[in-house]
C-alpha positions, 0 to 999 in steps of 0.5 A, a space after each residue: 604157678 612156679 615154685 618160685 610163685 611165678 605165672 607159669 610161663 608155658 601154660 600162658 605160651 600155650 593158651 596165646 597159641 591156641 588164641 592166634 589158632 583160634 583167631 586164624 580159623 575166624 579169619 578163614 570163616 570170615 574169607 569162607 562166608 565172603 566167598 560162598 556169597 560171592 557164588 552166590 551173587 554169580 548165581 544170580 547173575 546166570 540167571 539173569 543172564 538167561 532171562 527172567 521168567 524161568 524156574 530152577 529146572 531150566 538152570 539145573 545142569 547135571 553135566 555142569 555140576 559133575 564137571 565141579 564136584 569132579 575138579 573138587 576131587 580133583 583138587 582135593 589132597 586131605 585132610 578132609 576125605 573125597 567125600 567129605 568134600 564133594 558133600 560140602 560143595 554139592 549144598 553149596 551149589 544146592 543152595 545157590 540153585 535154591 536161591 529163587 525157586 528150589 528143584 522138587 524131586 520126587 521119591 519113595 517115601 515116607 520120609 526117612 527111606 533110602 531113596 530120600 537119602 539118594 536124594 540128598 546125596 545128589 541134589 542137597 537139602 536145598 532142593 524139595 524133597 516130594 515122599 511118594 508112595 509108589 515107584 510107579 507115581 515117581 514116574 507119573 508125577 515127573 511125566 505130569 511136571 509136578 515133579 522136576 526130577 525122580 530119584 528110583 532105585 534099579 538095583 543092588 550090588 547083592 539083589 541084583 535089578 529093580 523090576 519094577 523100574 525096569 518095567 516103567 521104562 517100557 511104557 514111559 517117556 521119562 529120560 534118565 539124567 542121572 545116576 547116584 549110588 548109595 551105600 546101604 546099611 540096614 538096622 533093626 529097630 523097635 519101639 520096645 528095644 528088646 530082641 527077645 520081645 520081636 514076634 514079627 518083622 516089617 521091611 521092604 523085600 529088597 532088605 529082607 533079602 539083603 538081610 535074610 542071612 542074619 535074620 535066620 541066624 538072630 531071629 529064627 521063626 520070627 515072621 517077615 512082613 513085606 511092606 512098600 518101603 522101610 520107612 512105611 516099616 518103621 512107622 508100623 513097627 512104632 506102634 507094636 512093642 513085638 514088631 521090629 523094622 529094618 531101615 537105615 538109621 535116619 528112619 529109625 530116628 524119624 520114627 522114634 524107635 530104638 535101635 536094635 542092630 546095626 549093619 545087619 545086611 549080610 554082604 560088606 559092600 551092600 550099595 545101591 544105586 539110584 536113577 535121576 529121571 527127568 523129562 530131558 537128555 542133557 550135553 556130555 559131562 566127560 564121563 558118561 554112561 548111555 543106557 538104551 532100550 532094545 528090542 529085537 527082530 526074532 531070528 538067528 544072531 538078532 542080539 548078537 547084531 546089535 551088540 557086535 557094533 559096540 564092540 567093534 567101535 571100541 564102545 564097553 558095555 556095562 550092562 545088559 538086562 532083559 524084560 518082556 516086552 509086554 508086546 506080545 508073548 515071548 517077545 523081549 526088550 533088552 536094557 544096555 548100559 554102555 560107556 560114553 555119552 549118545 553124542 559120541 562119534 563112536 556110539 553113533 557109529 554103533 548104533 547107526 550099525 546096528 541098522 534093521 537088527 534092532 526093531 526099535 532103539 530107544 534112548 533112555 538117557 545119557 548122563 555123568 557115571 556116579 562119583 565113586 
């Protein structure tokens, strides 16, 4: 009230504002809904269109889908972040690909890990998510067609390759379809919560190695157990008072445990990044990345034949990794990311140059380069 016993003209001014604001922010939901449903009406209708009879791999295109999370960016001027953004519409096409018959993408579980989030991340939560134990059954269930599609780590901005998932390249037809990169941020967890209570702890060997800095320094003498995955950590660490758990945040809350510390990894920028695996290669996006499998005739300047083609057509090479061939001693295939989609005139240049340098060349996928 005024002083002179009048309502308060201000504070009804205000409270009629944030009624027209509120009634504004109705409006656009409703418009929001209206249209999220329309999408998926002409979901729908790709699939009709394509023909009934078909399961929800026969409409994923990643190519495509990259094409719109790329515009979304593009579009996008606040003041909601990149991020945010290409989070929103990624579980709208999620949902709307889901709408008859959801992806079923294998990972290394349990629940909780980070290759689950990598999942996420990329797919959505509409798709089904399918826990593995091994990044080996990855690869099995996607070659056997139990799984659409595999999401496998390959490596660490810190710890560098994934051996492992190199190596399954070597005897597997599994195509690469895409890519995704994860930031990590590793937490100690516990059952107990106190520090000075932790005698052991569990972890995958990548985190104990992104983390053995700050374990020295806050857990000197503390015993590191190598274990399949960090959620198989957090499951173990919940039954023991003296056992902690590195893993992400999300498996220390699947898991019921407290946590202790959180981003314990020692380098700021700690990323992972993930590989899609399917069992096809798919049309260029506009931003590509083409990984290949090499192996070489032994002899003076073999590697050098094979690569100087790529740079003579004008083609970067992004990475280069070697592993033993596991076709006889001291033989080598080399893994060989380049920029740009295997359809490019350029790369089929290249590689048609490279001509009896190369023993054998093998394709292992091309596929739109992670959004940043």
């Amino acid at each position: 009230m005024t002083d002179q016993g009048k309502p308060d003209q201000t504070k009804n001014d205000a409270g009629g504002s944030l009624t027209q604001v509120r009634e504004r922010i109705d409006s656009i939901d409703r418009q929001i809904q209206e249209l999220i449903s329309e999408r998926a009406n002409w979901a729908q209708e790709v699939a009709r269109v394509k023909g009934e009879g078909l399961s929800a791999i026969d409409y994923y295109r990643p190519e495509r889908e990259a094409h719109v999370l790329r515009m979304v960016v593009d579009r996008n001027h606040g003041p909601l972040s990149d991020t945010e953004m290409v989070r929103l519409f990624r579980e709208i096409m999620s949902s709307c690909l889901a709408q008859e018959d959801p992806l079923k993408v294998g990972f290394l579980g349990p629940e909780g890990t980070f290759s689950e989030q990598a999942v996420r991340k990329h797919f959505g939560h509409a798709a089904y998510g399918l826990p593995l134990g091994s990044i080996e059954e990855v690869f099995q269930e996607v070659a056997a067609g139990h799984a659409d599609f595999g999401v496998v780590p390959v490596e660490n901005s810190g710890q560098g390759m994934i051996q492992v998932t190199l190596d399954m390249f070597l005897t597997s037809d599994a195509k690469i379809c895409g890519e995704v990169e994860l930031r990590v941020h590793q937490c100690l967890h516990s059952q107990g919560g106190r520090m000075e209570d932790i005698k052991r702890v569990y972890a995958h060997a990548q985190s104990l190695q992104q983390c053995k800095t700050w374990l020295r320094i806050n857990l000197p003498g503390v015993e590191c157990i190598s274990v399949s995955s960090n959620a198989e950590a957090a499951r173990l660490a919940r039954h023991a008072d003296d056992a902690a758990a590195i893993a992400g945040e999300t498996a220390g809350r699947v898991y019921g445990l407290k946590t202790l510390a959180s981003a314990i990894e020692d380098r700021a920028d700690n990323t992972t990044r993930f590989l899609v695996i399917g069992r096809s290669l798919f049309p260029p996006s506009g931003n590509d990345r083409t990984s290949l499998l090499i192996t070489v005739n032994d002899k003076p300047g073999a590697l050098y034949d094979v690569l100087s083609p790529f740079a003579k057509h004008g083609v970067s090479l992004n990475r280069i990794e070697s592993r033993p061939a596991h076709t006889g001693k001291w033989q080598y295939a080399f893994f060989i990311d380049v920029s740009g989609h295997v359809q490019d005139a350029a790369i089929q240049a290249a590689m048609h140059e490279m001509g009896t340098a190369a023993a054998k060349v093998r394709v292992l996928g091309s596929y739109p380069v992670a959004l940043p």
